[in-house]
C-alpha positions in Angstrom: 0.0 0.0 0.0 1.3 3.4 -1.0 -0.3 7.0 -0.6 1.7 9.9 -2.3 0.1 13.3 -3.2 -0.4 14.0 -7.3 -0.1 17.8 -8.2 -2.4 19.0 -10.7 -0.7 19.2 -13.2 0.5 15.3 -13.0 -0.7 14.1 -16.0 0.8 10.3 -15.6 1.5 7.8 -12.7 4.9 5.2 -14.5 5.4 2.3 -12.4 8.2 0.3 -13.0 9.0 -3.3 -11.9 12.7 -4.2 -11.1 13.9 -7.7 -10.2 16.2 -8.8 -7.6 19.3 -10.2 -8.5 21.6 -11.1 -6.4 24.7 -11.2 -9.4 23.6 -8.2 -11.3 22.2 -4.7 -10.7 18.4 -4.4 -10.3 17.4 -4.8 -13.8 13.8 -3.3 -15.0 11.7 -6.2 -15.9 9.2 -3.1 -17.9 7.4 -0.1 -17.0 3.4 0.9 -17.3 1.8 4.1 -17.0 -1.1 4.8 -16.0 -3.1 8.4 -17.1 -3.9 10.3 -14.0 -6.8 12.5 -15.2 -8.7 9.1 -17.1 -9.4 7.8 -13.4 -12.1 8.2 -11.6 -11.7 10.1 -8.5 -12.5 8.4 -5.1 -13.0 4.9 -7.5 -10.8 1.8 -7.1 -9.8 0.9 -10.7 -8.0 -2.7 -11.2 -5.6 -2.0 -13.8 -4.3 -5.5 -15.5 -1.1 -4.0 -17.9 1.4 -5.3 -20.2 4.6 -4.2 -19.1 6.5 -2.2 -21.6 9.6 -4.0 -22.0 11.4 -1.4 -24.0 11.3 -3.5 -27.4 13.3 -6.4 -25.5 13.0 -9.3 -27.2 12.2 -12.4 -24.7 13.4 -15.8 -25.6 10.8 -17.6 -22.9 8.2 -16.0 -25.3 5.9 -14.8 -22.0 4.6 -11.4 -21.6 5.4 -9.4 -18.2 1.8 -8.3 -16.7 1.4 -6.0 -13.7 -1.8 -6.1 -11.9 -2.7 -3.1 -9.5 -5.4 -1.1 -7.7 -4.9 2.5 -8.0 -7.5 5.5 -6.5 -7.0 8.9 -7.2 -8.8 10.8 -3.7 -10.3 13.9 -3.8 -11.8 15.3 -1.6 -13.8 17.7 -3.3 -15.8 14.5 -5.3 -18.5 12.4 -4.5 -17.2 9.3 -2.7 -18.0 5.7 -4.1 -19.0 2.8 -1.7 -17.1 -0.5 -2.6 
């Protein structure tokens, strides 16, 4: 669980996944983004994402997924009951 505050003008959330490696730096497994003023306010929204691997080409042939749960609160909005 994370809370951070979004300035208006935030048009984009990036979330980037990094593995742990105990040999090598953290290397980014892909990044999503997510558009800040296409949510909702004060709505959970499940967000189920290809990852963007940067044109890396995979020889397992699988596709890196992030699943998340993002809200964007404002106070000002009407407030949704779950």
């Amino acid at each position: 669980h994370f809370e951070f505050n979004v300035a208006e003008d935030d048009q984009q959330l990036t979330l980037e996944v990094f593995n742990s490696n105990q040999w090598h730096a953290d290397d980014s497994l892909g990044f999503m983004e997510v558009l800040v003023q296409n949510l909702e306010p004060n709505k959970v929204h499940k967000l189920v994402t290809r990852l963007n691997e940067g044109g890396v080409v995979r020889t397992d042939k699988k596709l890196a997924r992030l699943e998340v749960e993002v809200q964007r609160v404002d106070p000002r909005a009407p407030q949704h009951v779950a």
